[in-house]
C-alpha positions as CSV (number, residue, x, y, z in Angstrom):
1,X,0.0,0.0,0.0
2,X,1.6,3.5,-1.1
3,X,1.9,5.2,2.3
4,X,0.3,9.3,2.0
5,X,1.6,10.9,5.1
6,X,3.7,13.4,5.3
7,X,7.2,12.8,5.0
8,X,9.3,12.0,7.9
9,X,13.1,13.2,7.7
10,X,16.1,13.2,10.2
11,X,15.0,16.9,11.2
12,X,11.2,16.5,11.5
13,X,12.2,13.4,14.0
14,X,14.5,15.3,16.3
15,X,15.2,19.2,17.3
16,X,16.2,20.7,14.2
17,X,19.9,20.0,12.6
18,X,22.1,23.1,11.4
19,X,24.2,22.9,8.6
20,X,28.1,22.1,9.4
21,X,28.9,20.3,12.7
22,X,25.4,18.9,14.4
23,X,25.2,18.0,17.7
24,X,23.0,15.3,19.0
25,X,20.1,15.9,20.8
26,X,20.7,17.0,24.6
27,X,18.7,14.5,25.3
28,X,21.1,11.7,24.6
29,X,24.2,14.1,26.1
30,X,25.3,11.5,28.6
31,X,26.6,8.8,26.2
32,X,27.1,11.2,23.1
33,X,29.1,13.9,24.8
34,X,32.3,13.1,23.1
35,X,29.8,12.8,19.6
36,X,30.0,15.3,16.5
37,X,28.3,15.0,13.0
38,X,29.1,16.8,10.1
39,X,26.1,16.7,7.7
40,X,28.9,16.2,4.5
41,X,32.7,15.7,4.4
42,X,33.2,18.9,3.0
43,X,32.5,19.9,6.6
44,X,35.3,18.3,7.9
45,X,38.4,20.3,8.6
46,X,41.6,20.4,6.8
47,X,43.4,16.9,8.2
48,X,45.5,18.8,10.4
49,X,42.7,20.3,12.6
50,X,40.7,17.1,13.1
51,X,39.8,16.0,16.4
52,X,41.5,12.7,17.7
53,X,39.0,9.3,17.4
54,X,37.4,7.1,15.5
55,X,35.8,8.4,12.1
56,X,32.6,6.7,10.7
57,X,32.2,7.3,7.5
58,X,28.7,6.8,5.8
59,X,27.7,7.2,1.9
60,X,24.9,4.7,1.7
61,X,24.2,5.0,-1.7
62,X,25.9,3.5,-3.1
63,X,29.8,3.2,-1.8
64,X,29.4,2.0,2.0
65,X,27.3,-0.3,1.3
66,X,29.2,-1.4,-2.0
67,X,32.5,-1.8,0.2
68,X,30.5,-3.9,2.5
69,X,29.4,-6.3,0.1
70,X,32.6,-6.8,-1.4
71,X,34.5,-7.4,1.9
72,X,31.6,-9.5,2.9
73,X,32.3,-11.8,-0.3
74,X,35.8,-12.0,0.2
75,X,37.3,-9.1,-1.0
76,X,40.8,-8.7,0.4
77,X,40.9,-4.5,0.2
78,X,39.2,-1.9,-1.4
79,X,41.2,1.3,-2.4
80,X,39.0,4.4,-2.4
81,X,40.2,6.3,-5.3
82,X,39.4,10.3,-6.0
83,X,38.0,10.1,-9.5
84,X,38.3,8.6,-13.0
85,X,41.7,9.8,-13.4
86,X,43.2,7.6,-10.2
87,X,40.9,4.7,-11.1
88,X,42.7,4.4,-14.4
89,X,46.5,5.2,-12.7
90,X,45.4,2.5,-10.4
91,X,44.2,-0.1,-13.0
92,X,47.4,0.4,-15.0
93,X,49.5,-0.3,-11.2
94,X,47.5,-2.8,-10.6
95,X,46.7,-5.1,-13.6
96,X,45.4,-7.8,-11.6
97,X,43.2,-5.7,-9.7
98,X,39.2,-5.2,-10.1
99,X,38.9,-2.0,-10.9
100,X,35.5,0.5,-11.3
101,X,33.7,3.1,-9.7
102,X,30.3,5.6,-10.7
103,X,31.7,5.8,-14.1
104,X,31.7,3.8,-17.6
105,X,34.5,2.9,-18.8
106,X,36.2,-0.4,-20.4
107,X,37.6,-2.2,-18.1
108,X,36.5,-5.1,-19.7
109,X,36.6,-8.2,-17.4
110,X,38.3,-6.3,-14.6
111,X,35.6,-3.9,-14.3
112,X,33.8,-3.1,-11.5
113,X,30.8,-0.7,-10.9
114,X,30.2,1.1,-7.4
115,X,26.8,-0.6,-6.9
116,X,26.2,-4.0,-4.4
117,X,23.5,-5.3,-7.2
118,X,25.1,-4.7,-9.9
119,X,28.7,-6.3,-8.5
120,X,26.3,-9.2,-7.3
121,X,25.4,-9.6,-11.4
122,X,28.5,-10.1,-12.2
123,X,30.8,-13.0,-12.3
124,X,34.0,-11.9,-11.0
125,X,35.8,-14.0,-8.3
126,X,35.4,-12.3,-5.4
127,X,37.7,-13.7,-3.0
128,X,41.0,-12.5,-1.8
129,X,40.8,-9.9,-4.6
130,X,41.9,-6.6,-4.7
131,X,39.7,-3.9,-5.8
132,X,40.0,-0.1,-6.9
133,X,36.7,1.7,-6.1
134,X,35.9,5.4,-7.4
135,X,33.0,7.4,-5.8
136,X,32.5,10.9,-6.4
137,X,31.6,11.3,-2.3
138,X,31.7,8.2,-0.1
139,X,35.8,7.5,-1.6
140,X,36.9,11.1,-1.4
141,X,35.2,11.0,2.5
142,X,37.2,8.5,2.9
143,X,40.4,10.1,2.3
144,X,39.5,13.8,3.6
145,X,39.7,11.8,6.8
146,X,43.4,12.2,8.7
147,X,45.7,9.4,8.0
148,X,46.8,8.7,11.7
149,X,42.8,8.2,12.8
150,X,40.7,4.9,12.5
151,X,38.3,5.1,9.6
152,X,35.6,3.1,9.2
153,X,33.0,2.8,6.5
154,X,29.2,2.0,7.4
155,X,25.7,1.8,5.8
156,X,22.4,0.3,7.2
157,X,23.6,-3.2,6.2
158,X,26.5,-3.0,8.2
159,X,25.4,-0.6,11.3
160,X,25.4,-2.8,14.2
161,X,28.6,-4.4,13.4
162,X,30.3,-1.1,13.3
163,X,28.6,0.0,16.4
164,X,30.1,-3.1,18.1
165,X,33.3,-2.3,16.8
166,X,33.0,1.2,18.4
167,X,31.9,0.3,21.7
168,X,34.7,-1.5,23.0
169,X,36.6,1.6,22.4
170,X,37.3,4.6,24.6
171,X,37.7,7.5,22.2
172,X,34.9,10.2,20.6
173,X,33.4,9.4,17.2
174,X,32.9,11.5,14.7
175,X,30.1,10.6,12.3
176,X,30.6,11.5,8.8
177,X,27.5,12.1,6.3
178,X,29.6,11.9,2.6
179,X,26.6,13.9,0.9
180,X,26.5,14.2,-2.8
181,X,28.6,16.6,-4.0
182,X,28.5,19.3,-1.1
183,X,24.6,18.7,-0.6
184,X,23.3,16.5,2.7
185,X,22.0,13.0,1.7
186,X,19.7,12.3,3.9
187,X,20.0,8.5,3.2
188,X,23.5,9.1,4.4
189,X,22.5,10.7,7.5
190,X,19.5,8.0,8.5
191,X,22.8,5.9,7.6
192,X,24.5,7.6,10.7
193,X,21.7,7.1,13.0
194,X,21.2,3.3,12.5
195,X,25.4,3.2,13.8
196,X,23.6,5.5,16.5
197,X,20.7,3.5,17.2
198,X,23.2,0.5,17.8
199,X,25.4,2.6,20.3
200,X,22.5,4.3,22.4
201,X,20.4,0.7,22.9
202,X,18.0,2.3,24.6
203,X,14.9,5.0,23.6
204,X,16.0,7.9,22.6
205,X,15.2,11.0,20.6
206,X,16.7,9.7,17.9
207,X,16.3,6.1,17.8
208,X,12.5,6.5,18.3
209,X,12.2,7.5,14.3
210,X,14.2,4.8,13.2
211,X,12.3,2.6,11.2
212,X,11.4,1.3,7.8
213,X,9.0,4.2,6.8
214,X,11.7,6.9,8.1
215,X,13.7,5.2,4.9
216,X,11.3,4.5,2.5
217,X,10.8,8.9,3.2
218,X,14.5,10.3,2.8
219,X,14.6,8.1,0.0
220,X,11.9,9.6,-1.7
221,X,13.0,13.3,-0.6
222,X,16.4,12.5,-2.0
223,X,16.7,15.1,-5.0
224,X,19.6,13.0,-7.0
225,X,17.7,10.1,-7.1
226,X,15.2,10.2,-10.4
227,X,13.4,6.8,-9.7
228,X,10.6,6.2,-6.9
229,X,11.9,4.4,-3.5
230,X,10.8,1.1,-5.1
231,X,12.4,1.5,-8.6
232,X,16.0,2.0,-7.6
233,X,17.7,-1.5,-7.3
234,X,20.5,-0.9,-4.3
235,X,17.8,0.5,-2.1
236,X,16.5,-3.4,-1.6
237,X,19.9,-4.1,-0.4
238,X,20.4,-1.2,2.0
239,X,16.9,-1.9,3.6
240,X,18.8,-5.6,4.6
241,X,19.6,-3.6,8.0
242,X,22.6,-5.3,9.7
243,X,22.3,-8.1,7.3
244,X,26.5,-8.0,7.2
245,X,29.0,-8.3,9.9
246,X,31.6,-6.9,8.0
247,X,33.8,-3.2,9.5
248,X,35.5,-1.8,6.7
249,X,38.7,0.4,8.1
250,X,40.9,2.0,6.8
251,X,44.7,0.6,7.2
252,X,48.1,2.1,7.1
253,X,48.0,1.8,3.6
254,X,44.7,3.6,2.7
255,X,42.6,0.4,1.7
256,X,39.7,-0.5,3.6
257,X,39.7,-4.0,4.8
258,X,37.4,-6.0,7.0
259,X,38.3,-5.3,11.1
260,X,36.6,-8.1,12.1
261,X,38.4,-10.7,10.6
């Protein structure tokens, strides 16, 4: 049945959000005190000025939950890469790398597109491969993030393995919302709040608007998406919430791998 109400977003569910660095609702002060949000990585400062702790990192559509998959099949490392240009440096490094990202190119049978259903389609052999992934945001969130921090990548799929991941660890988190392309996704923040949700365990503000409808909305408000909720192919995937156990972070190298193996 097509649901009529009004739609339900991030900021009708809480007190309102403010563009930049958000802070959590007071409500939920005692276990977020040492909690910041920036509502796209462009609001991150310059590496030097970031804040010690653990970055989370969500683009939901589609590279977190594209670097989930792939680590969950296998995958040995994913290399965020900035754009076509350092996709095809990397390919030529690389030769027996997979190899992709959010454009087209030939690649031919090394090619690799930043979408979970459309790298399910395919026929590559997934294990213990190396891949190359370009995304416009969720990569270059990635690598706006300082080089001496943990970075981890999340998306509803993989939320309450990343929240356990965080919560044997004494340090602030900084939630990142990649956006698309300086704007705020709000898949990307409903992203941030399932890793929330997971870490409060208990009613909150916030976690009381977590649910299915809350998605099937943000997805429909989304302005770069041109299909209905229902039409666009990865959103079945990321509605699999927790359905993956897999942390990406990021190691000394720059590749994400999986943490919890």
């Amino acid at each position: 049945m097509q649901q009529r109400d009004p739609p339900i977003t991030h900021r009708t569910a809480t007190e309102p959000l403010d563009p930049g660095v958000v802070s959590l609702p007071a409500t939920d002060a005692g276990r977020a005190a040492d909690w910041t949000f920036y509502e796209t990585y462009q609001a991150l400062p310059d590496p030097g000025e970031q804040a010690d702790g653990a970055y989370v990192v969500v683009d939901a559509i589609n590279f977190s939950t594209t670097v989930a998959w792939l680590l969950d099949r296998g995958v040995a490392s994913v290399t965020p890469l900035r754009d076509q240009t350092a996709a095809d440096g990397y390919a030529e490094a690389h030769p027996d790398a997979l190899v992709g990202g959010d454009y087209a190119f030939d690649g031919g049978d090394h090619l690799v597109r930043n979408s979970p259903t459309d790298c399910a389609e395919s026929d590559h052999a997934w294990l213990d491969a190396a891949v190359g992934l370009q995304s416009i945001n969720g990569a270059n969130a990635v690598r706006a993030v300082r080089e001496d921090a943990d970075c981890l990548v999340a998306s509803p799929v993989n939320a309450g393995a990343v929240a356990r991941w965080l919560d044997g660890r004494d340090e602030a988190i900084h939630f990142v919302a990649a956006g698309t392309r300086g704007e705020q996704a709000f898949e990307d923040t409903f992203g941030v709040y399932r890793v929330v949700h997971h870490l409060l365990d208990s009613p909150s503000s916030v976690t009381d608007a977590l649910h299915l409808r809350l998605l099937d909305h943000v997805y429909a408000t989304a302005t770069h998406l041109n299909n209905p909720p229902d039409l666009h192919p990865d959103q079945r995937v990321i509605r699999a919430f927790d359905s993956l156990d897999v942390v990406p972070w990021r190691d000394a190298e720059g590749r994400l791998v999986d943490a919890a193996r």
